[in-house]
C-alpha positions as CSV (number, residue, x, y, z in Angstrom):
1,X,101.0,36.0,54.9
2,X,101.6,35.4,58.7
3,X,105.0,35.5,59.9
4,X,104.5,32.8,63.3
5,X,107.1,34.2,66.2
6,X,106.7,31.0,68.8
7,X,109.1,33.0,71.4
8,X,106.6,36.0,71.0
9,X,104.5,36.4,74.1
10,X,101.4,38.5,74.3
11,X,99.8,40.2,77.7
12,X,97.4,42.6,77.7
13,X,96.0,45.1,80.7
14,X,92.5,46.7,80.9
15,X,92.7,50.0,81.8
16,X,89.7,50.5,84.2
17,X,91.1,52.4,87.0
18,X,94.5,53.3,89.0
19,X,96.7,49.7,89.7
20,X,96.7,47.6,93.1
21,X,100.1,45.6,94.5
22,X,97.6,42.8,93.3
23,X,97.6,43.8,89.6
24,X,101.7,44.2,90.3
25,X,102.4,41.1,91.3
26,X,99.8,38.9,89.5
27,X,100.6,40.9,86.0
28,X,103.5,43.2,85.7
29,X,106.2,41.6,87.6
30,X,105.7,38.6,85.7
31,X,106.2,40.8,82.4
32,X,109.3,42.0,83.7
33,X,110.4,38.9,84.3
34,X,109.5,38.1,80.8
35,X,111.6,40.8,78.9
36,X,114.6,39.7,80.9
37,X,115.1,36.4,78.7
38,X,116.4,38.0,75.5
39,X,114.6,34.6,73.6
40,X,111.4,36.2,74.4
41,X,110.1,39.0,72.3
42,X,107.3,40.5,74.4
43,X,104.2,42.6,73.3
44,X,102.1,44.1,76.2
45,X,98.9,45.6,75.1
46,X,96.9,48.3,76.6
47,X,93.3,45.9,76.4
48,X,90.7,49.6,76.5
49,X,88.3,47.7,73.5
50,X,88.1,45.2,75.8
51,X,87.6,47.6,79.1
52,X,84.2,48.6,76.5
53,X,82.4,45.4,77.2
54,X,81.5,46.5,81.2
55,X,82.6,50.0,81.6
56,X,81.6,53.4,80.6
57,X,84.3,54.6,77.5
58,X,84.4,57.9,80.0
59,X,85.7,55.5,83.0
60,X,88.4,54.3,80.6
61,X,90.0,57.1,78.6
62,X,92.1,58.8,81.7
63,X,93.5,55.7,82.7
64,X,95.0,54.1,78.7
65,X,98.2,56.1,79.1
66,X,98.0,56.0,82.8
67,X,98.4,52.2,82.7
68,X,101.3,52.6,80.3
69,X,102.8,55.1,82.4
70,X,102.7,52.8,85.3
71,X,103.9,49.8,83.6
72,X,107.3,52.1,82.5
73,X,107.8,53.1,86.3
74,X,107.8,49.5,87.6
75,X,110.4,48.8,84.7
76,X,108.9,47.7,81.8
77,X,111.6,48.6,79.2
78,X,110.3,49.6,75.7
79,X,113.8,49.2,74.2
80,X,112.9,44.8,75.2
81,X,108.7,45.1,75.3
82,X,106.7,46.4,72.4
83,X,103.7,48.7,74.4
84,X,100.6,49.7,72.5
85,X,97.1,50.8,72.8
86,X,94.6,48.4,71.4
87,X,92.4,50.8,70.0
88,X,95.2,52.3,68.0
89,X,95.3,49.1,65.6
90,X,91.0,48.8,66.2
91,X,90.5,48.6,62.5
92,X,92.5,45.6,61.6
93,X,92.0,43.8,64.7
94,X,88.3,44.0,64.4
95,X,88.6,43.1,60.8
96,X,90.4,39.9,62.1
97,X,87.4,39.4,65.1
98,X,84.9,39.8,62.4
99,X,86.6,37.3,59.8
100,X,86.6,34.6,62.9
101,X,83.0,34.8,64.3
102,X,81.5,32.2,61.8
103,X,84.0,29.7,63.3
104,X,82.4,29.5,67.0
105,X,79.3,29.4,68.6
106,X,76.8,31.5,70.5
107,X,76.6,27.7,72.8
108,X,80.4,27.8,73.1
109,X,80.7,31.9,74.1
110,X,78.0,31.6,76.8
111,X,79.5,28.5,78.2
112,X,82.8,30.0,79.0
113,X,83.3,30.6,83.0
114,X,84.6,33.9,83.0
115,X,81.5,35.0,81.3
116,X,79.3,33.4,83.9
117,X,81.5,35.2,86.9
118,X,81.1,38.6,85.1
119,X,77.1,38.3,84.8
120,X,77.2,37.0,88.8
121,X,79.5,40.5,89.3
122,X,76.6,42.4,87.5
123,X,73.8,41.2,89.4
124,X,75.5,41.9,93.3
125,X,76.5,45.3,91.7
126,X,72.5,45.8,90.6
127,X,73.7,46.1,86.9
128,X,71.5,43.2,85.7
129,X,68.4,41.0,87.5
130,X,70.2,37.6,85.8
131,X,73.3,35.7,85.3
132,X,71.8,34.2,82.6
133,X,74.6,34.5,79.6
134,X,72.0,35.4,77.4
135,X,71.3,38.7,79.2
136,X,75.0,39.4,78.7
137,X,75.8,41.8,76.1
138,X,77.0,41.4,72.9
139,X,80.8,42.6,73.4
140,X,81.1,40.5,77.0
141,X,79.6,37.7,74.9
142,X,82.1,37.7,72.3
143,X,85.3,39.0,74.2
144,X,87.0,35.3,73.4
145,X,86.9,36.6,70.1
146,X,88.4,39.6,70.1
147,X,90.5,38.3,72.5
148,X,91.9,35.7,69.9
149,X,92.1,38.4,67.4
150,X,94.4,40.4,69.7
151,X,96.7,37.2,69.8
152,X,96.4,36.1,65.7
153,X,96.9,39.7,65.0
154,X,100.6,39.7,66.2
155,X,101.5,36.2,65.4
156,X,102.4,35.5,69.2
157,X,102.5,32.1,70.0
158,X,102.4,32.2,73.4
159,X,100.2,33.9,75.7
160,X,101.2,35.6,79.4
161,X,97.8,35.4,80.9
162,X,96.5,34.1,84.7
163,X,94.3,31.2,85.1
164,X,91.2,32.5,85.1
165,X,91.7,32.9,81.0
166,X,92.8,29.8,80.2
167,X,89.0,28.9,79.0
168,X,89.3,31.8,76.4
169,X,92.7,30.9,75.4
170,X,91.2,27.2,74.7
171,X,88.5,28.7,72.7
172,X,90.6,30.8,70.6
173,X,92.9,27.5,69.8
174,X,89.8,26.1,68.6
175,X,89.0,29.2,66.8
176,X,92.4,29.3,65.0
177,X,92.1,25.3,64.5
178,X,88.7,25.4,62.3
179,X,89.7,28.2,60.3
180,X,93.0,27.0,59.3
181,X,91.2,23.6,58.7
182,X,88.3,25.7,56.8
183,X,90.4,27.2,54.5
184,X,93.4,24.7,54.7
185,X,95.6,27.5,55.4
186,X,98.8,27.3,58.1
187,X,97.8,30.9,59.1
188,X,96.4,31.4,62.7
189,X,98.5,29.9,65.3
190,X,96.8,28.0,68.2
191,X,98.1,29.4,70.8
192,X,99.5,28.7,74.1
193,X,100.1,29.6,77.7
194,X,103.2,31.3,78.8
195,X,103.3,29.4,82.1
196,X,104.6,32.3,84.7
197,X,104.8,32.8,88.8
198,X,101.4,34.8,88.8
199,X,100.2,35.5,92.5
200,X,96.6,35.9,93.4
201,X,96.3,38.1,96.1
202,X,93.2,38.8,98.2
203,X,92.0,41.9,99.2
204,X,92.9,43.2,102.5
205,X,89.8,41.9,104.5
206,X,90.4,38.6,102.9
207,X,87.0,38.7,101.2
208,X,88.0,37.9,97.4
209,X,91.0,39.1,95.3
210,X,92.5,42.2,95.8
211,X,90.8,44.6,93.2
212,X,90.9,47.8,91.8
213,X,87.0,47.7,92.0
214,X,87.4,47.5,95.8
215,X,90.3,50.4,96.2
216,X,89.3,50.4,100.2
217,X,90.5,47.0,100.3
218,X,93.4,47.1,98.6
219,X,96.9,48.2,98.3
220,X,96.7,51.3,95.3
221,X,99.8,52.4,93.6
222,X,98.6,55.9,94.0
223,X,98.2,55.7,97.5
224,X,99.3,58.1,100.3
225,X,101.6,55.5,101.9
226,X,100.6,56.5,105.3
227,X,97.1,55.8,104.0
228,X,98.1,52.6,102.8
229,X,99.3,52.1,106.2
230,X,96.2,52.7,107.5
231,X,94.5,50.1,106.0
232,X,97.4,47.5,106.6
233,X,96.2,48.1,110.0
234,X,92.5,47.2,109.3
235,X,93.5,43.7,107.2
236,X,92.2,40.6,108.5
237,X,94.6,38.3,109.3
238,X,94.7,35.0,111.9
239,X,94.6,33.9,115.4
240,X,97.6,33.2,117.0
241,X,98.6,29.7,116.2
242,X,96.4,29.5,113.0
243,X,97.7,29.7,109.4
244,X,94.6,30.4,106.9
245,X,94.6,31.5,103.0
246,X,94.5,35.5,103.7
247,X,97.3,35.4,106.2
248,X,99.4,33.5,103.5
249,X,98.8,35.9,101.0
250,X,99.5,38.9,103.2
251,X,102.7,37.7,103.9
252,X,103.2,36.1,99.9
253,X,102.6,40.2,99.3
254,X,105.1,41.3,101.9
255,X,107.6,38.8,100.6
256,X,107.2,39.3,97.1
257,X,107.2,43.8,97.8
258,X,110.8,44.0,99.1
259,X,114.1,42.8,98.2
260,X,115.7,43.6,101.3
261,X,117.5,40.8,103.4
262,X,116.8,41.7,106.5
263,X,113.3,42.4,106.2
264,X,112.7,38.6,104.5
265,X,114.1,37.4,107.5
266,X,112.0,39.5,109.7
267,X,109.1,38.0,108.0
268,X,110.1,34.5,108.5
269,X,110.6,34.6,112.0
270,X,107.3,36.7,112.4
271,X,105.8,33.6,110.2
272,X,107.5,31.1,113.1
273,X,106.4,32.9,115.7
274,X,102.8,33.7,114.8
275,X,103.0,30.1,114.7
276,X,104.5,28.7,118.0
277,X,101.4,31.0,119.5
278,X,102.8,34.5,120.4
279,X,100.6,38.0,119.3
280,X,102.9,39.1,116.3
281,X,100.2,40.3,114.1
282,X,101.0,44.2,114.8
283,X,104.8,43.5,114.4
284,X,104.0,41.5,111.3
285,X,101.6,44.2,110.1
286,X,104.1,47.4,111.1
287,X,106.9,45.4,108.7
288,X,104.3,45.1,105.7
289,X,103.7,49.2,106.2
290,X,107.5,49.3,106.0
291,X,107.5,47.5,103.1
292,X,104.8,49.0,101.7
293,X,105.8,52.7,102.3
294,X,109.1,51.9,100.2
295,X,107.5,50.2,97.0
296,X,105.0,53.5,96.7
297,X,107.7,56.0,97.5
298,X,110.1,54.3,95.5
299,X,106.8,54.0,92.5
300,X,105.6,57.2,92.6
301,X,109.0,59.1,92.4
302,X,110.0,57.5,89.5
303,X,106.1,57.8,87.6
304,X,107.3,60.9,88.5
305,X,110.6,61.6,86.4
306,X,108.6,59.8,83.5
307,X,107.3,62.7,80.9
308,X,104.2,62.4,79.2
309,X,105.5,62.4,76.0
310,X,107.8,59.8,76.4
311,X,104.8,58.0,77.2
312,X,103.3,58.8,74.1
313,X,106.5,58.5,72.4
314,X,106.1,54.6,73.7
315,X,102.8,54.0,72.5
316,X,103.5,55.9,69.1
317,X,106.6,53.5,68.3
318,X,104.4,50.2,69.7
319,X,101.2,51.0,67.9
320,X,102.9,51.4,64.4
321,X,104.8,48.3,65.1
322,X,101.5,46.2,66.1
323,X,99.6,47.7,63.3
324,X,102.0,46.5,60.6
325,X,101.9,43.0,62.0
326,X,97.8,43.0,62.2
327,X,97.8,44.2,58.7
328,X,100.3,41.3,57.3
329,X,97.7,38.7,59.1
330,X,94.6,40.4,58.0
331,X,96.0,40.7,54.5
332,X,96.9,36.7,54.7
333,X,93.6,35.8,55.6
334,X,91.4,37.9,53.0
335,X,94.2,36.2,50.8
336,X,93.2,32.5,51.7
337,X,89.4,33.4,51.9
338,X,89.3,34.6,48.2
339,X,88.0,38.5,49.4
């Protein structure tokens, strides 16, 4: 039967291409801060099934250690985070997605936002002629469930995730709620959010979030950092005097990128004075290239010192650990369902 863990908190990445500062900040740091409480007992999930449902399986495969590899440079420790691949436990997770699709509805899966923004995404990339959620396929339509089975499957009760998924974590409490009910069973937790500091940072011309989808706009891990200088230059920021949403999270970024005194303080009084009127913006934008320059030297020396098979070694140790817990709840629920 399930074992509940309410302190256990789940996150998972996709792995669809190299990491921004954005993906840092809004996903990882807030991990790390995560593994730090020793209460918490934190399972990080490499999310490539998911990555299936609008990306070619050849886009993903380079990047599902890459991602991992990444996350271990910027200080995920595997000795406090349990890191596996989601594909490595595919059989009972799907199991557990298949056991819960008679519990929602096609009505519920096409009114979820998210779905609605990825259709929109697909018709100004040319990928479909509709947003119409019908015209979504079948694995974009039913990520919620898979993306409750990720959660039942390790018992987590809580759930690191940003905004943005909060409709599918509601639809997987309801999920959990009607099967439990069905089968009147205290098996599925209903999950819920792990509230953390999650930044949303906009790309570098302001125009959206900052996205791997958009590397020209935003701040790559892999980057040269004199090319990511380069387009520090470029960013759109604010008239002299004026204070706007991009210019706020340029600076958020900057802030949140260095842990050095004296370059906090620099920023603050480049924030003041941008704002009493005086032309900062190429000082301000010189500091973030500082700034900058340090977190990808800094990243890409120690991705560097990181062998590939202690990589694997990670994943190995996390995916036989995940698996044993997706068996116990898939072996609970054929249990209270009489298969």
């Amino acid at each position: 039967m399930s074992e509940f863990q309410p302190n256990r908190v789940i996150s998972g990445f996709r792995p669809t291409s190299d990491l921004t500062v954005g993906n840092y900040l809004g996903a990882i740091r807030p991990s790390l801060e995560i593994q730090e409480n020793p209460d918490n007992d934190l399972y990080v999930f490499v999310a490539d099934m998911h990555g299936l449902t609008d990306h070619d399986p050849r886009e993903i495969a380079p990047y599902r250690s890459e991602v991992v590899h990444d996350c271990l440079a910027l200080g995920v420790d595997p000795s406090k985070t349990t890191m596996y691949l989601q594909s490595a436990i595919e059989a009972p997770v799907t199991q557990i997605a298949n056991r819960l699709a008679p519990y929602v509805s096609v009505a519920e899966l096409a009114r979820t936002p998210n779905l609605k923004e990825k259709m929109q995404t697909a018709v100004r990339r040319g990928e479909s002629d509709s947003d119409d959620a019908l015209k979504a396929n079948f694995g974009l339509l039913g990520y919620p469930v898979l993306m409750g089975a990720d959660i039942f499957a390790q018992e987590s009760g809580l759930v690191a995730v940003g905004e943005d998924q909060e409709p599918h974590l509601e639809l997987a409490r309801k999920i959990a709620s009607r099967f439990n009910k069905r089968f009147d069973a205290d098996l599925l937790v209903e999950p819920r959010i792990f509230a953390v500091e999650a930044l949303r940072v906009v790309g570098l011309d302001g125009k959206g979030k900052m996205s791997k989808t958009n590397p020209s706009q935003a701040i790559m891990l892999t980057d040269d950092p004199d090319y990511a200088r380069r387009k520090i230059k470029k960013a759109t920021t604010a008239p002299s005097g004026e204070w706007n949403p991009v210019l706020d999270s340029h600076f958020l970024v900057a802030e949140h990128t260095t842990r050095d005194s004296g370059r906090l303080a620099e920023l603050q009084e480049l924030r003041d004075a941008h704002m009493l009127g005086r032309p900062v913006m190429g000082d301000f934008k010189r500091l973030w290239g500082d700034i900058t320059q340090a977190l990808l030297v800094d990243f890409q020396a120690k991705k560097n010192s990181i062998a590939q098979d202690e990589v694997d070694k990670v994943l190995e140790q996390g995916s036989t650990k995940a698996a044993a817990n997706a068996d116990r709840v898939l072996r609970g629920m054929k249990e209270v369902m009489g298969l």
